[in-house]
VOPAGU-2260 file (C-alpha; in pm, 1 decimal, decimal comma):
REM VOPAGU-2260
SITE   aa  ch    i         X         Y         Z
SITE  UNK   A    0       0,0       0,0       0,0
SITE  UNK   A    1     138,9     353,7    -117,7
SITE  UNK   A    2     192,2     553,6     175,4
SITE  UNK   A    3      10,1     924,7     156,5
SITE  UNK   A    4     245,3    1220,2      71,4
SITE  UNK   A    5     318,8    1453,3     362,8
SITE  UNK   A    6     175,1    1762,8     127,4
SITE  UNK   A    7    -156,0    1554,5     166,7
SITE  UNK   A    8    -160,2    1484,6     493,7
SITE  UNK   A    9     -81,6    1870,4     600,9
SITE  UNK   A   10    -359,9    1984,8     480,1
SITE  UNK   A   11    -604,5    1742,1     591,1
SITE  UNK   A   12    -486,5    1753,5     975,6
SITE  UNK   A   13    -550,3    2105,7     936,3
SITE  UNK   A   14    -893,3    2071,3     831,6
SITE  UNK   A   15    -968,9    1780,5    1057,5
SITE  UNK   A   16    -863,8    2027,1    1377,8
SITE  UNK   A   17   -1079,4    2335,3    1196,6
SITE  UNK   A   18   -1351,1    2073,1    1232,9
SITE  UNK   A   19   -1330,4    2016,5    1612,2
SITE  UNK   A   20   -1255,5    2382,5    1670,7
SITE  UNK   A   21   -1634,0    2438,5    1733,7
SITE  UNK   A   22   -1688,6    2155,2    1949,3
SITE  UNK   A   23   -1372,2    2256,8    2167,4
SITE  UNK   A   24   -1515,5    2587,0    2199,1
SITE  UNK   A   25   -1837,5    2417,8    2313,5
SITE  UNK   A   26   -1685,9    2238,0    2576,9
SITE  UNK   A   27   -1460,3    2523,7    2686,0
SITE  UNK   A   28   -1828,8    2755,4    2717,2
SITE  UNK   A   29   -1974,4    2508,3    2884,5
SITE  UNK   A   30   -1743,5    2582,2    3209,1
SITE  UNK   A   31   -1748,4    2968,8    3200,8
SITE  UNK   A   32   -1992,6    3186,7    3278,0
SITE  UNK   A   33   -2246,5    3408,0    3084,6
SITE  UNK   A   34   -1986,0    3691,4    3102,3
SITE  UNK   A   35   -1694,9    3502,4    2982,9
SITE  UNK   A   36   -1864,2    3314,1    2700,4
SITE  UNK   A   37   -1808,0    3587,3    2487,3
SITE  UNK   A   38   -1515,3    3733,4    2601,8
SITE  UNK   A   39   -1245,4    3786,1    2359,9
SITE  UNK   A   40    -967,4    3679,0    2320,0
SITE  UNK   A   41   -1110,2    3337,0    2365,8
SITE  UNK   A   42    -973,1    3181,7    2674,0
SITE  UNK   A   43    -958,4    2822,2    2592,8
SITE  UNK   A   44    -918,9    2736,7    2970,7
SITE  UNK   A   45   -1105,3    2877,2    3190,1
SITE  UNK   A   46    -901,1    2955,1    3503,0
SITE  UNK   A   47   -1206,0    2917,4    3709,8
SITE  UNK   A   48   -1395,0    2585,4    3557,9
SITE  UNK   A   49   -1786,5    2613,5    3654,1
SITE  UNK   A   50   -1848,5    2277,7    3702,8
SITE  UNK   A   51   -2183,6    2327,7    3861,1
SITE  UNK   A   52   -2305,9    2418,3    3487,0
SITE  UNK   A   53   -2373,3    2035,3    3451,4
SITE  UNK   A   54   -2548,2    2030,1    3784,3
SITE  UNK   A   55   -2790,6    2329,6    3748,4
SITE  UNK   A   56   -2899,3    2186,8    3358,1
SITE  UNK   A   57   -3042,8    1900,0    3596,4
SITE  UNK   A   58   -3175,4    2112,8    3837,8
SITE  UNK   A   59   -3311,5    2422,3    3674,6
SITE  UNK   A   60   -3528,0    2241,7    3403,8
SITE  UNK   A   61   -3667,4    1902,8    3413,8
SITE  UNK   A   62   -3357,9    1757,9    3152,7
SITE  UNK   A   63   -3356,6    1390,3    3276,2
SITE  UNK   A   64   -3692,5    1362,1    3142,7
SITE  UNK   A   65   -3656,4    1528,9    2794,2
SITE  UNK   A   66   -3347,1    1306,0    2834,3
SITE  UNK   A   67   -3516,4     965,5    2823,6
SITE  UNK   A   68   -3786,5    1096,9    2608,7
SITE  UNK   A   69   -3555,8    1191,7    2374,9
SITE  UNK   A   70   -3376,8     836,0    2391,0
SITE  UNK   A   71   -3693,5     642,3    2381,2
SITE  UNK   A   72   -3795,7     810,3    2055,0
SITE  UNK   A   73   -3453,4     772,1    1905,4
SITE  UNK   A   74   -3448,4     383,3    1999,1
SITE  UNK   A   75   -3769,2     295,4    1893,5
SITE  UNK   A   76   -3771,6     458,6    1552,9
SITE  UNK   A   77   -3430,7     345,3    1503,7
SITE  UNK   A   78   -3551,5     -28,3    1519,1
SITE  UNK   A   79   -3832,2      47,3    1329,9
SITE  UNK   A   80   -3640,2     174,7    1053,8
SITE  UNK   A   81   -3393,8    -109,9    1072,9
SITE  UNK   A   82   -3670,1    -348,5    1013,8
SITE  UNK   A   83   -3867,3    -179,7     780,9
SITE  UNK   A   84   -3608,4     -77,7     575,8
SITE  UNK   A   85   -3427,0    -427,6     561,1
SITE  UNK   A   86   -3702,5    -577,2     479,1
SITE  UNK   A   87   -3856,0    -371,7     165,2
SITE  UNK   A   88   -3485,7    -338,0      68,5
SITE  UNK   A   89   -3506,5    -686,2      41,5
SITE  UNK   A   90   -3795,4    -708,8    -143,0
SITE  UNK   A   91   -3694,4    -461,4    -405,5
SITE  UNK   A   92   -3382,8    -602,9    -444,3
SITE  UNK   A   93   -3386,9    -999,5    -395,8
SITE  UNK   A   94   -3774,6   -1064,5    -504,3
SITE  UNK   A   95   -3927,5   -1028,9    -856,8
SITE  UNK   A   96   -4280,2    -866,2    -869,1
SITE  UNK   A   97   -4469,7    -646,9   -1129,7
SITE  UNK   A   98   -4320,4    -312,2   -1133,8
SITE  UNK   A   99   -4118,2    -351,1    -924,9
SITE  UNK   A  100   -3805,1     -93,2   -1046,1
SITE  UNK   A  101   -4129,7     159,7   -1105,1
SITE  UNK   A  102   -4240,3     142,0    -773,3
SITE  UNK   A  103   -3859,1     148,9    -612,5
SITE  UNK   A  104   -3818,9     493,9    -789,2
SITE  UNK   A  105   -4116,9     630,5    -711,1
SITE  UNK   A  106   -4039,5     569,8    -298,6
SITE  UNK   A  107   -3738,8     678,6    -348,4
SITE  UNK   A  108   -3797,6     998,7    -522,3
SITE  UNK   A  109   -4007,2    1133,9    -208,1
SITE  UNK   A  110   -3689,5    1208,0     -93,2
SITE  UNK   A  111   -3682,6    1512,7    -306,4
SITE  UNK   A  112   -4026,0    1627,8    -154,9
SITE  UNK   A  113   -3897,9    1912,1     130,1
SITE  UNK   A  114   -4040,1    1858,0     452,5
SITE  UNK   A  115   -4232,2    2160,8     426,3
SITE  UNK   A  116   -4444,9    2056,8     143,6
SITE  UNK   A  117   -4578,7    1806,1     348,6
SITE  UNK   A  118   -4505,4    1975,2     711,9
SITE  UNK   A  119   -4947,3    2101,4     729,5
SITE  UNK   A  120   -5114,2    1793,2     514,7
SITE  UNK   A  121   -4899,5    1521,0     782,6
SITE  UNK   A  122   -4994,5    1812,6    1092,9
SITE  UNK   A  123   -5363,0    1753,3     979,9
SITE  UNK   A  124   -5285,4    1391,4     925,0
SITE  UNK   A  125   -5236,5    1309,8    1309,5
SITE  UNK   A  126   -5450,6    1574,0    1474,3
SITE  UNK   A  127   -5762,8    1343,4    1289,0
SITE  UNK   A  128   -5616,3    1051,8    1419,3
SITE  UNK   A  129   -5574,4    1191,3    1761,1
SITE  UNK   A  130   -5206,5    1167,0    1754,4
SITE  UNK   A  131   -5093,0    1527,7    1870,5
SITE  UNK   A  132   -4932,7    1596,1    2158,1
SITE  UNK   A  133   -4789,4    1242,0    2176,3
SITE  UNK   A  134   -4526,8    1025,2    2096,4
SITE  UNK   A  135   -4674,7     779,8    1868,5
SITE  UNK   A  136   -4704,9    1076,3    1618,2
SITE  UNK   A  137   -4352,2    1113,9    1548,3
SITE  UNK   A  138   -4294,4     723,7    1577,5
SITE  UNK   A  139   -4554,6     689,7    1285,3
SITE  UNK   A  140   -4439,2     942,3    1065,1
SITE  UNK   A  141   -4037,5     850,3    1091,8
SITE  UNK   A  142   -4069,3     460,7    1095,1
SITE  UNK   A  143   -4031,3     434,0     731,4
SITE  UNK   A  144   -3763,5     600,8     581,0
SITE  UNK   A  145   -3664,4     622,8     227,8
SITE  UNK   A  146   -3259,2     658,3     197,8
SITE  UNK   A  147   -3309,8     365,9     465,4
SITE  UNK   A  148   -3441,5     139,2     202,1
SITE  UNK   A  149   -3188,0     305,8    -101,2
SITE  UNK   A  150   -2900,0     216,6     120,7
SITE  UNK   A  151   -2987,2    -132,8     233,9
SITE  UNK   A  152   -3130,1    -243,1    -155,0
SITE  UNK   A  153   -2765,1    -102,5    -286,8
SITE  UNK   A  154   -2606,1    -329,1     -10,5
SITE  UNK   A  155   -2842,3    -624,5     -65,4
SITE  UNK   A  156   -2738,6    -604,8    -459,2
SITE  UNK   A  157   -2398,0    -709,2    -391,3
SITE  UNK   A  158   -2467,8   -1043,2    -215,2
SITE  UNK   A  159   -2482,0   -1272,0    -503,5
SITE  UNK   A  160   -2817,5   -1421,6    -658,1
SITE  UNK   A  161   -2669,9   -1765,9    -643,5
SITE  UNK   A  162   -2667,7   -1755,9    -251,5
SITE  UNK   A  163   -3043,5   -1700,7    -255,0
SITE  UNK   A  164   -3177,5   -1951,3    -504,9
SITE  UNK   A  165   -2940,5   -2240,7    -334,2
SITE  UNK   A  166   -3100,1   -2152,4     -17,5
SITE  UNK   A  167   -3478,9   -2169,2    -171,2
SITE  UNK   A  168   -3399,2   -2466,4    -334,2
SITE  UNK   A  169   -3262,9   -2598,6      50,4
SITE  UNK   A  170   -3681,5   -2493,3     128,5
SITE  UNK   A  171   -3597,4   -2196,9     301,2
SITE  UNK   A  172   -3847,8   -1932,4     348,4
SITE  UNK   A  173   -3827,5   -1566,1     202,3
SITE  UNK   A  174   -3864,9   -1488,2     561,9
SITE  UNK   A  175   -3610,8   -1764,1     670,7
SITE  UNK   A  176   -3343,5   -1611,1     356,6
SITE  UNK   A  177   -3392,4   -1269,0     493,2
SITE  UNK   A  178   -3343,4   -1367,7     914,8
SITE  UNK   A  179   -3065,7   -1635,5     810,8
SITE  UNK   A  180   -2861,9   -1512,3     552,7
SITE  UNK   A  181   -2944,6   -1157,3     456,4
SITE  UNK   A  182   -2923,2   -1020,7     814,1
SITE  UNK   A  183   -2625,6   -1149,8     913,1
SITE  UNK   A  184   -2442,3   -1030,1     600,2
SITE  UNK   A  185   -2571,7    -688,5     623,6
SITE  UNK   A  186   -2463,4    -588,0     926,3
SITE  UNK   A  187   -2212,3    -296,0     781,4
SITE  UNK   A  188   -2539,5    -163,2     605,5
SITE  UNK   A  189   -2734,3    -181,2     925,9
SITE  UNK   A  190   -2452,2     -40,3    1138,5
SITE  UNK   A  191   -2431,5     272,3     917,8
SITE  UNK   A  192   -2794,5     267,6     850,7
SITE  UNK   A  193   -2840,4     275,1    1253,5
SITE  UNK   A  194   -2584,5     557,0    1297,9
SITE  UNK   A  195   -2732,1     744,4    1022,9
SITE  UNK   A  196   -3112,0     736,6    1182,5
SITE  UNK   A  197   -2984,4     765,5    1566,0
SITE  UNK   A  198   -2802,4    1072,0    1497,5
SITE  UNK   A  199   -3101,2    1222,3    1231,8
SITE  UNK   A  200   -3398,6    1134,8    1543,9
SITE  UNK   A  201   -3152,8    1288,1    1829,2
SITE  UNK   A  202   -3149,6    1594,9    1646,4
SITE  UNK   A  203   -3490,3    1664,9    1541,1
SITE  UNK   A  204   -3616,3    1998,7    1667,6
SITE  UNK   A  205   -3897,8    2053,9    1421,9
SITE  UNK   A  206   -4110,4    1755,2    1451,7
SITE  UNK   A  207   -4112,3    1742,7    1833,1
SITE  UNK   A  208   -4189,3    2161,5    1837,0
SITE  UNK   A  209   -4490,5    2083,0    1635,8
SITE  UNK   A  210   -4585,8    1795,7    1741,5
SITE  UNK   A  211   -4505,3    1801,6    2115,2
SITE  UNK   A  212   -4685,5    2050,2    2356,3
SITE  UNK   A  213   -4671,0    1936,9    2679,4
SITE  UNK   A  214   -4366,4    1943,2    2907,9
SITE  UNK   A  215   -4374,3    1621,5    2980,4
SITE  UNK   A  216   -4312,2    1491,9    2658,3
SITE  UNK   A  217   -4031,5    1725,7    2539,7
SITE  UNK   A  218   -3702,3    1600,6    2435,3
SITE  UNK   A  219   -3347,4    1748,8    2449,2
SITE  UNK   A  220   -3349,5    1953,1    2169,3
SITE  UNK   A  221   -3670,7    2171,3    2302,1
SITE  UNK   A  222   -3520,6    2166,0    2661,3
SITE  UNK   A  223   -3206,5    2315,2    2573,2
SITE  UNK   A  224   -3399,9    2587,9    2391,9
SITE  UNK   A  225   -3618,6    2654,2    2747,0
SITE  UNK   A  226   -3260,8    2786,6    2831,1
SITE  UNK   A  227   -3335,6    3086,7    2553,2
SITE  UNK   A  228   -3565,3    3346,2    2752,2
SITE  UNK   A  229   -3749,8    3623,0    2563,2
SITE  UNK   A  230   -3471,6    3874,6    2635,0
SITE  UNK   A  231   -3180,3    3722,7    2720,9
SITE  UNK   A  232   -3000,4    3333,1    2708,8
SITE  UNK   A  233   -2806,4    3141,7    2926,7
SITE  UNK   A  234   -2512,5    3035,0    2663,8
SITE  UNK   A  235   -2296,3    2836,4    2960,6
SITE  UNK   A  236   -2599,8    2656,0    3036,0
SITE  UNK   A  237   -2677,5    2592,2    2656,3
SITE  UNK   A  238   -2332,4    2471,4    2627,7
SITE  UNK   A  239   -2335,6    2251,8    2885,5
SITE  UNK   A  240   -2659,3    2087,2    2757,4
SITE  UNK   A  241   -2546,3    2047,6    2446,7
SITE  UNK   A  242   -2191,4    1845,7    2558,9
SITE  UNK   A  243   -2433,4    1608,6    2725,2
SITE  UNK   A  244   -2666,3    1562,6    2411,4
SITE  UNK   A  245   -2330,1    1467,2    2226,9
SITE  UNK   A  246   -2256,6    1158,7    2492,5
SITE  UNK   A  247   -2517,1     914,7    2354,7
SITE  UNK   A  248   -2452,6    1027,0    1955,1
SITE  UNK   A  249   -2069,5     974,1    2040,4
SITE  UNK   A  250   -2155,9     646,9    2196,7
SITE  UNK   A  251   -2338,7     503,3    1945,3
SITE  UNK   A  252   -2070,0     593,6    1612,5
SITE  UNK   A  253   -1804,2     473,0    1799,7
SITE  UNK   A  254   -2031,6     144,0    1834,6
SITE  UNK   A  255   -2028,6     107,4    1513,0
SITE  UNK   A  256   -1750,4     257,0    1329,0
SITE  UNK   A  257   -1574,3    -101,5    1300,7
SITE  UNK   A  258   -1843,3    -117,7    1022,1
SITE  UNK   A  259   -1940,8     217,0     932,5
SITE  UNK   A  260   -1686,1     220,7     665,6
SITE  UNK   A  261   -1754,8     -41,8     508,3
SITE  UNK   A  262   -2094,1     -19,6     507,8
SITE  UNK   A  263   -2067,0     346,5     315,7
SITE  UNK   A  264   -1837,8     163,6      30,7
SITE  UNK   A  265   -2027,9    -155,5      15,5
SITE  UNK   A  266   -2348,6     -24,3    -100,0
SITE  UNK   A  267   -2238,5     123,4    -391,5
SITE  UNK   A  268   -2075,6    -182,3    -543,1
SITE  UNK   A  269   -2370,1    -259,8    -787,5
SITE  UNK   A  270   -2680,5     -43,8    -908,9
């Protein structure tokens, strides 16, 4: 393997570190107070670390709940998408059935919709159903997902046809094919399909504004915006929040970077 030129690697150090400049100056807010925040020059270290920043996030709003509301929705709609994803991937890639290319591209091209085309007809959608002001809304309308199925049928592709008619002519099941030998070899897919969905749910600040009303159902995102009063903000505190929103994301990728990688190249082996 050719080793990479030092003029190469210069300049991508340099952009990796412009990268993580924000977050460091996240962190380094998050132990100052309002004052310093903005204070300039920037003092990386703050001679006086405000620890108790973490503590009063706890204290001052109700964040432990918005914290496991926030996980709960992220979890469940992350399996959800796993399995619904895998298996019309599967379908659209490993089963033959009228159409079937036709209907692929049509699902797929509602990607290109923007949300808020369909923002007031999905609003009106779940206020007839009763589903406002409560989880199951947002579980609904982010169980399926699109790019979820696009990247799983591109994996799917490159696991040979031969593998699948040996195993029906064995008498295995479609259902039996896709829990015994499509699963298991899709596990790059599903590791970068799971980091992709995890870290799109943590983040989501527009469906749970309009969907979510009641304090008790808020999740992180809207609790570190009751930090933002009508006239002025608490920046430490918003800091400090936001480090600890980052834990579970940072968990989760470094979960499954051992096949995040190869996931990303796999599924665009064969179209």
């Amino acid at each position: 393997m050719k080793k990479m030129r030092p003029y190469l690697i210069i300049p991508l150090i340099a952009s990796s570190l412009l990268m993580l400049l924000p977050f460091v100056w996240m962190l380094s807010a998050s132990l100052k107070t309002n004052v310093q925040v903005f204070q300039f020059p920037i003092q990386w270290i703050p001679k006086d670390p405000q620890w108790k920043n973490y503590l009063t996030i706890w204290t001052k709003i109700n964040f432990g709940r918005y914290y496991f509301n926030t996980i709960k929705l992220t979890v469940i709609i992350t399996l959800l998408q796993l399995l619904t994803c895998s298996l019309a991937a599967y379908a659209f890639a490993k089963l033959k059935f009228p159409e079937r290319n036709g209907l692929f591209v049509a699902y797929i091209a509602t990607m290109i919709i923007p949300f808020q085309v369909v923002m007031i007809p999905q609003f009106i959608l779940m206020r007839n159903l009763g589903l406002v002001n409560k989880h199951l809304a947002l579980i609904l309308l982010q169980a399926f997902s699109p790019f979820g199925v696009f990247l799983m049928r591109q994996f799917y592709l490159s696991i040979p046809d031969e593998l699948i008619e040996a195993a029906r002519i064995d008498g295995l099941s479609e259902f039996g094919i896709y829990t015994k030998i499509m699963l298991p070899l899709s596990k790059p897919a599903l590791a970068s399909l799971t980091i992709f969905t995890f870290v799109f749910v943590w983040n989501d600040f527009l469906g749970p504004l309009i969907y979510l009303h009641s304090g008790d159902l808020r999740t992180i995102q809207l609790g570190i915006r009751m930090f933002i009063s009508q006239y002025s903000a608490e920046y430490a505190l918003i800091m400090a929040a936001s480090v600890c929103s980052l834990i579970p994301v940072l968990i989760v990728f470094l979960a499954c970077q051992k096949y995040f990688v190869e996931g990303i190249s796999l599924t665009g082996l064969k179209g």
